[in-house]
NULUMLO-193393 format. One record per residue (C-alpha): y, z, x negated; residue in one letter. Coordinates in Angstrom, 1 decimal. Each point is the difference from the previous one (the first is absolute). Layout:
N
+--------+--------+--------+---------+
!  north !     up !   east ! residuo !
+--------+--------+--------+---------+
!      Y !      Z !      X !       A !
...
+--------+--------+--------+---------+
***
This chain:
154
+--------+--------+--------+---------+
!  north !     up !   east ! residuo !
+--------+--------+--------+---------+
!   -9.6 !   55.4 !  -18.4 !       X !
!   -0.5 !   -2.4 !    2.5 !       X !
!    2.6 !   -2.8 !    0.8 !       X !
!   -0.7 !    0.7 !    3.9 !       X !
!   -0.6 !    2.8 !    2.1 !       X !
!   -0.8 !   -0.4 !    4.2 !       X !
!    1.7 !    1.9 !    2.6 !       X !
!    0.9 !    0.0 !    3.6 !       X !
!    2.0 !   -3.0 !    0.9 !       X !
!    3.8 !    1.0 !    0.8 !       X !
!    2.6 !   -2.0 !    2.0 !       X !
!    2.0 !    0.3 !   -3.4 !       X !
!   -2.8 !   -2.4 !   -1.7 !       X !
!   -0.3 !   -2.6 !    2.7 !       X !
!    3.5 !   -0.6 !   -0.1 !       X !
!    0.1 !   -0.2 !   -4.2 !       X !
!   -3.3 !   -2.2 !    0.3 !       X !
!    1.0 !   -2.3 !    2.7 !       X !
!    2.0 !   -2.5 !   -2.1 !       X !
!   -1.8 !    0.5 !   -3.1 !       X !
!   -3.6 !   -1.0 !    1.1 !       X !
!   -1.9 !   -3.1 !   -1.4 !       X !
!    0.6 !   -3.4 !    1.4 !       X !
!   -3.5 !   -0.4 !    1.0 !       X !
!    0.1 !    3.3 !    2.1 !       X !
!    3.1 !   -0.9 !    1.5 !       X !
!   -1.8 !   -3.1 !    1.1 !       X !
!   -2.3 !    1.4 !    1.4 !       X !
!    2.0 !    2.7 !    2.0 !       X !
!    2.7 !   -3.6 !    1.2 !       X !
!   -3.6 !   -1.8 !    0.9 !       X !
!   -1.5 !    3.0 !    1.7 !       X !
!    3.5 !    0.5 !    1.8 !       X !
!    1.0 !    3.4 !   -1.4 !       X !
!    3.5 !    0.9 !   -2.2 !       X !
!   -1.1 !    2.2 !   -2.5 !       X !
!    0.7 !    2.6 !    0.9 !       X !
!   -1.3 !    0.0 !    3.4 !       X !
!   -3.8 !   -0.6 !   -1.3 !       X !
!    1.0 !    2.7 !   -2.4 !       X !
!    1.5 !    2.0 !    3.2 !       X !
!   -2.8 !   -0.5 !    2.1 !       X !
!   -2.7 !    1.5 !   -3.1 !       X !
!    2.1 !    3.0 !    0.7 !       X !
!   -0.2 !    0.5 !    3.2 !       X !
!   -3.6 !   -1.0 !    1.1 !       X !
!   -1.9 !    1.2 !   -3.1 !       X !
!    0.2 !    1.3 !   -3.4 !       X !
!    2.4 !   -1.7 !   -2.4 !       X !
!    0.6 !    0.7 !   -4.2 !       X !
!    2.5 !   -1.2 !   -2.2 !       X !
!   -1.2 !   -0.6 !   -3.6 !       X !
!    2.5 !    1.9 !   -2.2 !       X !
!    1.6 !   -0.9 !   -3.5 !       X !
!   -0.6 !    2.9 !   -1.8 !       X !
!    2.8 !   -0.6 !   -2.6 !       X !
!    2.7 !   -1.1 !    2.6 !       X !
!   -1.6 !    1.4 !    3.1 !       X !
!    1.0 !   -3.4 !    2.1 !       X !
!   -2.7 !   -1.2 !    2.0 !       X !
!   -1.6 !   -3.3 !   -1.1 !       X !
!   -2.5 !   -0.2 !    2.9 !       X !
!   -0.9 !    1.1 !    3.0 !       X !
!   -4.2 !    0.2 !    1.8 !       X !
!   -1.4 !    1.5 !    2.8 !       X !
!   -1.8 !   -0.8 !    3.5 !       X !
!    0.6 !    0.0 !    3.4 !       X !
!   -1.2 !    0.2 !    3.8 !       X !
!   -3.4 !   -2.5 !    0.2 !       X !
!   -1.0 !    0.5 !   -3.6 !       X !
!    2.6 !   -2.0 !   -1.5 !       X !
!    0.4 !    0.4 !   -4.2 !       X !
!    3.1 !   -1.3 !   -1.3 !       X !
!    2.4 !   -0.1 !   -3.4 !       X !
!    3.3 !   -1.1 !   -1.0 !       X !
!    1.0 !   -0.1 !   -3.8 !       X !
!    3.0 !   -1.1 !   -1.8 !       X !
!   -0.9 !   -1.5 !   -3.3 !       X !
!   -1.7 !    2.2 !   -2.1 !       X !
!    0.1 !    0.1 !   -3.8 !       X !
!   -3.5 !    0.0 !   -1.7 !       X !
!   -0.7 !    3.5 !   -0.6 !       X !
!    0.4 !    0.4 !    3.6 !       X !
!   -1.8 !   -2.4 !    0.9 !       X !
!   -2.9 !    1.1 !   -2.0 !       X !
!    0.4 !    3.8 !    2.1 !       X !
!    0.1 !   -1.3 !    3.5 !       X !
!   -3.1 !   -1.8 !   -1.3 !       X !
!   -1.6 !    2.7 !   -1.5 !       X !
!    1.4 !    2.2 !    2.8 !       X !
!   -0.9 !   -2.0 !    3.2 !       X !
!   -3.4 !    1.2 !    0.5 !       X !
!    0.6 !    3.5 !    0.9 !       X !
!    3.6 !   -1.1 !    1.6 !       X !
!   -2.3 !   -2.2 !    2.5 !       X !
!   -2.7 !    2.5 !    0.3 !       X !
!    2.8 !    2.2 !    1.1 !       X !
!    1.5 !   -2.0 !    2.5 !       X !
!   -3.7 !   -0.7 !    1.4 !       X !
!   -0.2 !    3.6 !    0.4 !       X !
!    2.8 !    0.7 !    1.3 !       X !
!   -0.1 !   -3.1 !    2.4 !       X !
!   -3.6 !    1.5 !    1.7 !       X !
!   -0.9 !   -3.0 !    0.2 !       X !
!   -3.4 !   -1.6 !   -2.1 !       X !
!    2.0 !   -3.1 !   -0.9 !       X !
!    3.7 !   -0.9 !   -0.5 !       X !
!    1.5 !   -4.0 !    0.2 !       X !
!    2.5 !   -2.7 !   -0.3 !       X !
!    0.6 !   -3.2 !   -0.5 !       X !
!    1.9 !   -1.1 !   -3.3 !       X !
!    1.6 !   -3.7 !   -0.3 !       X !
!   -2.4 !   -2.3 !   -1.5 !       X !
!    2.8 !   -1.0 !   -2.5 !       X !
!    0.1 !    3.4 !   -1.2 !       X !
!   -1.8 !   -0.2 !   -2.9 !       X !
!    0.9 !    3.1 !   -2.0 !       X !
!   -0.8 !    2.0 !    2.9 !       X !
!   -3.4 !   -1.5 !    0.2 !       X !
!   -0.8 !   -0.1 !   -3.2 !       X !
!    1.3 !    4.2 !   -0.1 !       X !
!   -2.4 !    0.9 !    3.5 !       X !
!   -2.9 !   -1.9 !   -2.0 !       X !
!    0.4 !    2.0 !   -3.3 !       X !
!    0.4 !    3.5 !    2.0 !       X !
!   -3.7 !   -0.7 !    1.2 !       X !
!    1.0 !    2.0 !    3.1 !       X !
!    0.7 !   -3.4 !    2.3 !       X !
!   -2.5 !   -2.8 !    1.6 !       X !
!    2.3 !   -3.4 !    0.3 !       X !
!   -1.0 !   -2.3 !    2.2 !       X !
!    0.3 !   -3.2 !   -2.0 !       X !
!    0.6 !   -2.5 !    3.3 !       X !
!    3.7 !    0.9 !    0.8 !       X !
!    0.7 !    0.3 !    3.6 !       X !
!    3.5 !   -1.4 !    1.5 !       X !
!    2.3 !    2.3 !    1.1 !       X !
!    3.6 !   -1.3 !    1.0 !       X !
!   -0.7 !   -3.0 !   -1.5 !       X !
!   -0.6 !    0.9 !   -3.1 !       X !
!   -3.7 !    0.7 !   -2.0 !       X !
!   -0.7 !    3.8 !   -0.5 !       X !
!   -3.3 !    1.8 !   -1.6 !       X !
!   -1.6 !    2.6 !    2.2 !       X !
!   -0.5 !    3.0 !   -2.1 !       X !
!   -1.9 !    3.4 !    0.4 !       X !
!   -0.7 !    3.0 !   -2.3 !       X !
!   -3.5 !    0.5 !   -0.6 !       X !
!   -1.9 !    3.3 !    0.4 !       X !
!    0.4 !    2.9 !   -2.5 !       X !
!   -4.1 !   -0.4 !    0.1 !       X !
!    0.1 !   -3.3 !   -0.4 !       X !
!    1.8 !    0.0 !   -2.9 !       X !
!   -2.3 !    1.7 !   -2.5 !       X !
+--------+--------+--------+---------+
***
C-alpha cells in the first residue's frame, strides 16, 4: 500500500495542517504575507486544491494545488522518508494534473531562495524550470519557478 493517497482539500485538513506545516513553508507564507491558512483558503476558493493523505492515519501531511493566474503551490508538514520518496515518485502526474485542470499551458511561483529542500525537490521532479537569479520580493530573495510542458518533458 501506499503511505499517501490525494484527495480533495477539505476545511477539516487546512485547519489540522495549519500548525503543523514546515518552518520553511511557514516562512514563506509570513514573507509572502499569508497565515496559513489563508494561502491554503484561497487554493480553495480560486482553483483546485488536494490534500496529500496518510494512508495509515488518514491525517493530512500536505496540501498542493493552483489558483487564478496559473499559480502552483504546496504546503507540507515534515514528511518521513517513505513519504517523501511517494510525493517524489508521485509528483509528476500530481502536477500534470493540476496543469490540466488549471487550462492553462504553464503553472508558477516563486519559492524563497533559502528554501533549499524545496528547490532541490522541484529540480528532482523534472517537471519545474528554476530560474537560478532570485528576484526580490518583500525584501527577501525568491526563485521564479515554472512547470515545464508535458512535451517537453520527454
Amino acid at each position: 500500500m501506499k503511505p499517501l493517497s490525494p484527495c480533495r482539500l477539505s476545511g477539516q485538513h487546512v485547519r489540522l495542517l495549519q500548525d503543523r506545516l514546515r518552518a520553511s513553508d511557514l516562512e514563506e507564507c509570513r514573507i509572502l504575507g499569508y497565515s496559513p491558512m489563508g494561502a491554503m483558503a484561497a487554493g480553495l476558493m480560486f482553483g483546485d486544491a488536494f490534500a496529500a493523505l496518510d494512508t495509515e492515519t488518514a491525517q493530512p501531511v500536505g496540501a498542493f494545488g493552483w489558483s487564478v493566474g496559473g499559480i502552483i503551490w504546496s504546503l507540507w508538514t515534515p514528511l518521513t522518508k517513505l513519504q517523501s520518496l511517494q510525493v517524489l515518485r508521485e509528483s509528476p502526474n500530481w502536477i500534470a494534473e493540476l496543469v490540466r485542470l488549471s487550462g492553462e499551458k504553464r503553472l508558477s511561483n516563486h519559492v524563497l531562495a533559502t528554501n533549499k529542500s524545496t528547490l532541490e525537490w522541484l529540480k528532482l521532479t523534472k517537471c519545474f524550470a528554476i530560474d537560478p537569479y532570485p528576484v526580490v520580493l518583500r525584501g527577501e530573495e525568491f526563485n521564479y519557478i515554472e512547470t515545464i510542458p508535458a512535451m517537453e518533458l520527454n
